[in-house]
N, C-alpha and C positions, 0 to 999 in steps of 0.2 A: 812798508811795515804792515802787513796784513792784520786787523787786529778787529776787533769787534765792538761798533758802536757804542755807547752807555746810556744813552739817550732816550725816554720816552717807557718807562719802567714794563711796562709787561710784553717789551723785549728786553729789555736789563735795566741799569739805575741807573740815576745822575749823580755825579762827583760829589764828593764834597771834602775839605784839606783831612789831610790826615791825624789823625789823633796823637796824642804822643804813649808811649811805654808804659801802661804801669802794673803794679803788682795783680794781678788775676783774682777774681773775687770768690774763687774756688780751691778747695784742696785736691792738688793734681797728685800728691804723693810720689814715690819716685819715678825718675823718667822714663818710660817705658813706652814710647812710641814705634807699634810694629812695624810701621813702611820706612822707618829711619836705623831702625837695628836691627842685626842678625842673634838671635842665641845672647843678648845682653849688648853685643861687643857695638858702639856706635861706629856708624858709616863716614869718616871725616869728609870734608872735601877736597877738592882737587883742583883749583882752578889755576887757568897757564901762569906761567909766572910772567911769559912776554907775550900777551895779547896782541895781535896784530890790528894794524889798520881799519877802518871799513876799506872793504875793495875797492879797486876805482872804477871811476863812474865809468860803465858800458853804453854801448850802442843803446839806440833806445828798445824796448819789447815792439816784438807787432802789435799791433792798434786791435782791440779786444774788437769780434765778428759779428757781434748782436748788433743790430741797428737799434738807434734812436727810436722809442715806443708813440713820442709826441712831437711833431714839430717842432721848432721852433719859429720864435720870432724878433727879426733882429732890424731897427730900425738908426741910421746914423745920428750922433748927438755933436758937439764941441765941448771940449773939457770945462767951459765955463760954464756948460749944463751940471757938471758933477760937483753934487753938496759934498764939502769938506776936502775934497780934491786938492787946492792949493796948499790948507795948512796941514796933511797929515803927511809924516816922515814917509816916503818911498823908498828909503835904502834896505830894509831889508827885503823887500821886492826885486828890489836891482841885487842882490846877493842871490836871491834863490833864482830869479832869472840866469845868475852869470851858471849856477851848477845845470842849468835844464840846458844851456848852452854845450854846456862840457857834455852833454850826449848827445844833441841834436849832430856838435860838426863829426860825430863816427856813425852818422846813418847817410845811406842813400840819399844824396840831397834832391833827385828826382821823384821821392815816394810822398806822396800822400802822406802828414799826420792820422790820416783817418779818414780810408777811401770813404766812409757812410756819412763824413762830414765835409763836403767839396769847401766851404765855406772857410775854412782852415789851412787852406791851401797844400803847399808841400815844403819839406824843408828847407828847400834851396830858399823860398819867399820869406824866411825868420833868418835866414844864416849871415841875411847882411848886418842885421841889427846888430847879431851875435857878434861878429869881425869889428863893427864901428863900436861894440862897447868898450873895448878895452882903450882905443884910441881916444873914446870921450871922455875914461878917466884919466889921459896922460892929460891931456885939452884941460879938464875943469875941475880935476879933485875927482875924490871917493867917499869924500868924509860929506858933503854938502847936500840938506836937503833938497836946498833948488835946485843945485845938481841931476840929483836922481831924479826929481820931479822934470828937470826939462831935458831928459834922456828920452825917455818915455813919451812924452809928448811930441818931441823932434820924431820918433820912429813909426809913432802907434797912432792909430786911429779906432776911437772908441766906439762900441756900438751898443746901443741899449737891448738887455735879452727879457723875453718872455714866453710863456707858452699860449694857446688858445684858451686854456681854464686860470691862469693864474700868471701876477704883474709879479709877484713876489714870491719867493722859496722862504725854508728854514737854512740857518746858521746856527752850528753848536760849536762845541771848541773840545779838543783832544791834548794832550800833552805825554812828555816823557816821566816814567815815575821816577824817583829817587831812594830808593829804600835801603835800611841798616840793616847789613846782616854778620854771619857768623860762619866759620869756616867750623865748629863744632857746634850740633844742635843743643838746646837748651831748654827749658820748661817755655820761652817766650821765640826762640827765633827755631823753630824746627818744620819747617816744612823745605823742602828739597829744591832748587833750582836747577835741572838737569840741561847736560847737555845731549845735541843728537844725538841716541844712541847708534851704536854700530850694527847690532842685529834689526834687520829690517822687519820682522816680524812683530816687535815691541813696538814698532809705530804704529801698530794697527791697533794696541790693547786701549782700549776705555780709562779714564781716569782712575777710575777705582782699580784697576791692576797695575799700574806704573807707581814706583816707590824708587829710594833710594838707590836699589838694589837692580835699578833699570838701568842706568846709565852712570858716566861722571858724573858726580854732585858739584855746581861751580861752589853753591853756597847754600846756607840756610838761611830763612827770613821769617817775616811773620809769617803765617797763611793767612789773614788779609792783605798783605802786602803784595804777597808771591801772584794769589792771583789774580787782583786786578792787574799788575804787572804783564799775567798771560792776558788779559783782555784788551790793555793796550798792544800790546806787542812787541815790548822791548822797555827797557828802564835802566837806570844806570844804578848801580850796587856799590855799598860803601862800604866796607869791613871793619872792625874793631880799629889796628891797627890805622885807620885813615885812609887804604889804599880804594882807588876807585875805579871804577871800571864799565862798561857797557855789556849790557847782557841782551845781545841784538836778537830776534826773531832770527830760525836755524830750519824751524817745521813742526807741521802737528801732526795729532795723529789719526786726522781725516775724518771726527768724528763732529757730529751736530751740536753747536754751542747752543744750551741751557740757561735761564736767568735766573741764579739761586736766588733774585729780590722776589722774583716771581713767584719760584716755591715757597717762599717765609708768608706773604702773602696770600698764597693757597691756603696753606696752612691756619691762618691767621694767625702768624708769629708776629706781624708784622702790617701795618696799614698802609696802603695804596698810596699815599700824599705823605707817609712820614718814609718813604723808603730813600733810603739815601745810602753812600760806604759805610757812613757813620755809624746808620741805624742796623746795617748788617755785619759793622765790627762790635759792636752793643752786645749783639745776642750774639756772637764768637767767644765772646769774654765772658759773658753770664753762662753759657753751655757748656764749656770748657772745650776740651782738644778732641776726643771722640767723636761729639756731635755735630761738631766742626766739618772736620774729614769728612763725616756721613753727609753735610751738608754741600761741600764742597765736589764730592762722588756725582751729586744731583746730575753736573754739569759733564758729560762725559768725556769733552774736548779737552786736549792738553796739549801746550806750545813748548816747545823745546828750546835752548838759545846758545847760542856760542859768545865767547867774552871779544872784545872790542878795546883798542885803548881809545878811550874817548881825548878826541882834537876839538880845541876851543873853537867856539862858535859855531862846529857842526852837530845837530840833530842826527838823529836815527832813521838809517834811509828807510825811504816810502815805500812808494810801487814803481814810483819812476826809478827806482835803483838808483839815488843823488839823495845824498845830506838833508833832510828837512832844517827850515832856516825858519826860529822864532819869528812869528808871527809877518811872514812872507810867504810859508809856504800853506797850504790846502787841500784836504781830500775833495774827489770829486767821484761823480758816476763817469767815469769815463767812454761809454755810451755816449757821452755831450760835450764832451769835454777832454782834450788829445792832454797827454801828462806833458807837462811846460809852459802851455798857454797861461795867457795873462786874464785876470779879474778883478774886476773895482767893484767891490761888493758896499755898498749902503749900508748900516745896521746901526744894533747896540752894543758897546764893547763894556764888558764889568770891567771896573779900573781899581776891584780886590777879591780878596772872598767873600759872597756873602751878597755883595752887591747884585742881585735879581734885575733888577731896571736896567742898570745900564748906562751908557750915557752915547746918545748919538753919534756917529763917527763913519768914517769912511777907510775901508785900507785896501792897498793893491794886495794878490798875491799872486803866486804860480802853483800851477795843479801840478800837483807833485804825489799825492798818493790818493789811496781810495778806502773804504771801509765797507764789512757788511750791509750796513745801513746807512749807505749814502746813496739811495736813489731816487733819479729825477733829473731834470735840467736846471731845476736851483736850487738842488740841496746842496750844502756844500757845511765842510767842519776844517776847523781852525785850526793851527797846530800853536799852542802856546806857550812853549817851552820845553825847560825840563823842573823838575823839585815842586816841590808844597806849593809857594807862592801862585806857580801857573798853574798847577792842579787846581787851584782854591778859587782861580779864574775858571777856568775850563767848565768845573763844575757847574759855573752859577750862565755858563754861555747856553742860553737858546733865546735865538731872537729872530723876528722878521729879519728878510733880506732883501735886496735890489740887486739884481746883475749888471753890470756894464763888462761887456768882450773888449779886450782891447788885441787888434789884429794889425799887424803888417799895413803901413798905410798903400803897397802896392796891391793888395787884394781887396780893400777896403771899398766899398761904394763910391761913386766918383766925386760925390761932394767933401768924402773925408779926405782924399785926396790933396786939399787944400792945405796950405799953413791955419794953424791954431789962429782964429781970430782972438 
C-alpha cells in the first residue's frame, strides 16, 4: 500500500482520532463548489455495485537493487533472552506469516530473498516452515496462544540486530482509515474520491488540475478525510445507506508529496508542537471550503483508488501484494529487510488514544509493506488496523525500538541451531 509516512511533522503530522461532524462555523451560501460541478449540474458518483475481491496474492516482487547503506549486526540470542516474549499473543504473526507464505511457495524456491542480504537465505530455507505450518495447526489448534508461540519457536531461531551507530530504531504505527461518505456532494462531504482515470495524460496533472470532472467519482467525503486517506493509501468508505467498501490504492500521479502541516506552519497558521489532523481539521473548518482546496493544492500529489469488497479480518495489501493483518503485519526499508521475514520488536504500544507513553510490550510481525519514510535497518511502522480506535493508537505510536531477526533455524548460526533451552 504505497502511502506516505505522517511521522515527525516537517515532513507531515502525527495522527490524531478523528473528530466527529459538525455544523461549519462559516456561511458557505449555496453549493457551488467548481471542481465538483459543471455549469450548476453536480457530478454524482459512480461506484461498482459489485466490487471485486483484492487479487490473489502473487509471486513475490524482485527484491529492490540498492544495497544496504550500513551494516548490520546480528548476534544469536535464546527466546528466554526476549522480554515479553512468553506472554504476548503470536497469532496474529502467525496469520500474516501464513499470507507472506501464500507468495513465497509461487517464487523460485532457489532465489535469494535478497541477493544484497545472503543472511536471509533463499526461499526454498522458509518454504519448510511454510509446508509444516498448516500441519501444526491440524497437530495443535489455531485459535492458542502457546500454540502460535511454540510454532515460531519450533522453526525459528532468533537473532538480536543492530547497526555500528545505533542498538535501537524508531517505531511509529500506521492504520487503515474508515471514513463516511456521500454518493451526492454536500456543503460537508464534497471533495471527490476518484478512480484511475482512463486517459493517461490526467495522471500526470498536479493536484490542483484533477476534479471531479477527471475521472469516476467512487464518492464524496470530507476533504480532511479524503486526504489523509490519500496519505495513508487506501481506507475503507462507508455510505449513507450502511454500504461499505475498500477504496484500495490504484496510482498516482507521479508528483512530489508536500506537508500541508508544514505549510500552516510556514505560514504561522499553525505551531510546530500543536500540529496535529486535528489541529489541521480546526483551521479547514474556521477557513471554509475555498481556502481548504488552496490549501489542499499546496500538496501537489494525488492517489487514485479503485473499490474492493472488503473480507473479514483482511487489511489493505502492502507492498508485499498480501492482506496487511492487524498488528502482525509492518512497514520496513526493504533495503534490510526481504517482505515476509519475521521481527520481535521491543517497544511501547499505546493501549488508546492519547496514551503518549505507552506501555512496554513485545510483538512479532512480518514485513509486509514499506513507506516513504521508513528508512534504515530499525525503522520500522506498525499497521494497527482499520477505523478511529486504531487511528487514535496509530497516532500517539512513536516509540524506541529493539530488533530481534527471527530466521530459518537452518541458516541460523550454529548455536541457534540447538532446541530452545
Amino acid at each position: 500500500m504505497p502511502r506516505l509516512q505522517l511521522f515527525g511533522l516537517l515532513g507531515a503530522i502525527a495522527l490524531t482520532a478523528c473528530a466527529s461532524t459538525g455544523t461549519p462555523p462559516y456561511d458557505q451560501g449555496p453549493f457551488d463548489n467548481a471542481p465538483i460541478s459543471d455549469n450548476g449540474t453536480i457530478i454524482q458518483a459512480e461506484p461498482l455495485n459489485l466490487p471485486p475481491l483484492a487479487p490473489e496474492i502473487p509471486a513475490p516482487r524482485a527484491p529492490v537493487t540498492a544495497p544496504p547503506e550500513e551494516p548490520l549486526i546480528e548476534a544469536p540470542l535464546w527466546y528466554d533472552n526476549l522480554a515479553h516474549w512468553a506472554e504476548a499473543d503470536h497469532r496474529p504473526a502467525k496469520a500474516a506469516f501464513t499470507r507472506s507464505c501464500q507468495s513465497w511457495v509461487k517464487a523460485d524456491p532457489d532465489k535469494a530473498l535478497n541477493p544484497n542480504l545472503p543472511q536471509y537465505g533463499t526461499y526454498r530455507d522458509w518454504l519448510p516452515a511454510c509446508a509444516r505450518l498448516a500441519a501444526f495447526d491440524k497437530t495443535n489448534g489455531t485459535d492458542s496462544k502457546y500454540s502460535a508461540r511454540l510454532f515460531f519457536e519450533t522453526e525459528f531461531a532468533p537473532l538480536s540486530l543492530k547497526t555500528l551507530n545505533a542498538e535501537e530504531g524508531l517505531l511509529t504505527g500506521y492504520y487503515e482509515p474508515e471514513i463516511h461518505v456521500r454518493l451526492t456532494p454536500d456543503k460537508t462531504y464534497y471533495e471527490p474520491i476518484l478512480a484511475k482515470p482512463t486517459n493517461a495524460s490526467i495522471m500526470n496533472l498536479p493536484r490542483s488540475e484533477i476534479n471531479a470532472k477527471s475521472a469516476r467519482v467512487i464518492a464524496y467525503g470530507r476533504p480532511i478525510d479524503v486526504f489523509f486517506m490519500q496519505i495513508q493509501g487506501s481506507g475503507r468508505i462507508r455510505y449513507k445507506d450502511g454500504r461499505s467498501l475498500r477504496a484500495a490504492y490504484a496510482g498516482n500521479n507521479g508528483k512530489p508529496y508536500k506537508s500541508i502541516g508544514r505549510v500552516l506552519v510556514d505560514r504561522g497558521d499553525m505551531k510546530l508542537n500543536k500540529a496535529s489532523k486535528q489541529a489541521i481539521e480546526n483551521w479547514m473548518e474556521k477557513n471554509g471550503p475555498k481556502k481548504t482546496k488552496a490549501l489542499m493544492n499546496e500538496n501537489p500529489r494525488y492517489i487514485f483508488f479503485a473499490e474492493q469488497t472488503i473480507k473479514e479480518g483482511e487489511g489493505p495489501s502492502g507492498a508485499m501484494r498480501v492482506p496487511l493483518t492487524e498488528m502482525g503485519s509492518m512497514a520496513v526499508d526493504p533495503r534490510y529487510h526481504p517482505y515476509g521475514t519475521l521481527a520481535w520488536l521491543e517497544t511501547k504500544l499505546p493501549q488508546e488514544g492519547g496514551d503518549y507513553r505507552g506501555e512496554p510490550a513485545g510483538v512479532l510481525v512480518s514485513a509486509q509493506d514499506t513507506g516513504s519514510a521508513i528508512r534504515g535497518a530499525l525503522r520500522g511502522d506498525l499497521f494497527f488496523g482499520a477505523g478511529d480506535e486504531a487511528g487514535a493508537r496509530a497516532g500517539v505510536m512513536k516509540h524506541a525500538v529493539r530488533w530481534t531477526l527471527l530466521v530459518p533455524k537452518s541458516i541460523a548460526p550454529p548455536l541457534m541451531a540447538l532446541p530452545n533451552s
